[in-house]
C-alpha positions as CSV (number, residue, x, y, z in Angstrom):
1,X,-64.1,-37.5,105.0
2,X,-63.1,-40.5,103.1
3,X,-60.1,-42.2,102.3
4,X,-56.8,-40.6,101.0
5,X,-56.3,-42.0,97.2
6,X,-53.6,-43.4,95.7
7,X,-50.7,-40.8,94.7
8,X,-50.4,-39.9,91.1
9,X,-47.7,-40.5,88.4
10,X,-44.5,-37.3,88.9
11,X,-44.9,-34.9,86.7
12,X,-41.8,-33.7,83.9
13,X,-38.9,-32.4,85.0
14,X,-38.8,-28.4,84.6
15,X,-36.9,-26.3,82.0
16,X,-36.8,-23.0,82.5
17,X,-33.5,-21.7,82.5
18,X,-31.6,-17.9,83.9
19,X,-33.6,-15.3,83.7
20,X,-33.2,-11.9,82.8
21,X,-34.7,-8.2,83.6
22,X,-35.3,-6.5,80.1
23,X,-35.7,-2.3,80.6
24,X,-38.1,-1.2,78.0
25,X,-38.1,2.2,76.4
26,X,-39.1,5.4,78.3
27,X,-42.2,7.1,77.3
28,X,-42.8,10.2,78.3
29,X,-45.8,11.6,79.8
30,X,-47.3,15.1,79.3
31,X,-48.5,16.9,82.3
32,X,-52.1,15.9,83.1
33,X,-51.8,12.9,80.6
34,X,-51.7,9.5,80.2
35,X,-49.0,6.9,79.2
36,X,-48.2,3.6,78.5
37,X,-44.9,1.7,78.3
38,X,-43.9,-1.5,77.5
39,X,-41.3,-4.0,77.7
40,X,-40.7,-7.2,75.8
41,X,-38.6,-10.4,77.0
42,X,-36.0,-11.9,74.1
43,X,-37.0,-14.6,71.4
44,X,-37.5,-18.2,73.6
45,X,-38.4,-16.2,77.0
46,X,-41.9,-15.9,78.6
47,X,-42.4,-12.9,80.8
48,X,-42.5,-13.8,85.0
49,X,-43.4,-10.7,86.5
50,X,-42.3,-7.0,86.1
51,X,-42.7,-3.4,87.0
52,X,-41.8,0.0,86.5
53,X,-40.6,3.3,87.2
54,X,-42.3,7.1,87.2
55,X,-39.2,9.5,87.3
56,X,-38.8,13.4,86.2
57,X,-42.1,15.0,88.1
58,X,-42.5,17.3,91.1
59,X,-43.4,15.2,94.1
60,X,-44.9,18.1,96.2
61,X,-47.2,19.6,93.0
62,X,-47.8,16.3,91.2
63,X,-50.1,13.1,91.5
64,X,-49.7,9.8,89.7
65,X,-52.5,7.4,89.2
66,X,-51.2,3.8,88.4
67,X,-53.8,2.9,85.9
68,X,-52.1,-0.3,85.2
69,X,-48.8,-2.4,85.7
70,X,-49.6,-6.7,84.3
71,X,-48.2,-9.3,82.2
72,X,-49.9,-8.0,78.6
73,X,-49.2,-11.6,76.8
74,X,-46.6,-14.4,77.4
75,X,-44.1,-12.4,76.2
76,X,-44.6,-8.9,77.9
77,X,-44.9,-6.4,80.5
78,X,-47.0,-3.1,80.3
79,X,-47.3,-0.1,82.5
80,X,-49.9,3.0,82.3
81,X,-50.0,6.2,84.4
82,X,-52.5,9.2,84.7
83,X,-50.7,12.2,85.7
84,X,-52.1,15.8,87.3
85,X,-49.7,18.0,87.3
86,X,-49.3,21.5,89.1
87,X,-46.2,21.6,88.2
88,X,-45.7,21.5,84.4
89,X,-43.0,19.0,84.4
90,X,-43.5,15.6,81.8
91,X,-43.1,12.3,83.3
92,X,-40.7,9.6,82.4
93,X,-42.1,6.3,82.4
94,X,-40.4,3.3,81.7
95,X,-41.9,-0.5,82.5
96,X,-39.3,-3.6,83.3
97,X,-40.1,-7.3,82.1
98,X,-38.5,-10.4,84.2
99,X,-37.7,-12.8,81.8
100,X,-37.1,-16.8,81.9
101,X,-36.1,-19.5,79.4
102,X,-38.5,-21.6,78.4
């Protein structure tokens, strides 16, 4: 192991500013389909993280695949879901964005 260099030059001072969780519109699911929601941060924010939720199905005759739940650009979040339904009952699924100033 060699020597420890010299330290480098600080770096700019941060800006991001507040932040803010953006609920995107509900999509619903058909039994035994698929979906895909999204939701988008304002003008000026960049997406941070997100999630979402799967409401409306029968828990005891039901099974949900999460197919997907990421950061689709800078700007937002998408969510996708298989569903296989005994039950007949559609799926609500809406995704959530956590926004920040930038």
């Amino acid at each position: 192991t060699g020597a420890t260099g010299a330290t480098g030059a600080t770096g700019p001072a941060g800006s991001v500013s507040g932040y803010e969780r953006i609920t995107g519109s509900p999509t619903s699911v058909a039994p035994n389909g698929t979906g895909t929601a999204t939701a988008t941060c304002s003008a000026g924010e960049r997406v941070v993280g997100g999630g979402f939720t799967a409401t409306g199905f029968d828990k005891d005759a039901e099974l949900i695949d999460i197919t997907g739940s990421y950061a689709s650009s800078d700007t937002q979040w998408t969510a996708s879901i298989a569903t296989s339904s005994g039950s007949g009952l559609s799926t609500t699924l809406t995704a959530y964005a956590i926004c920040v100033g930038i």
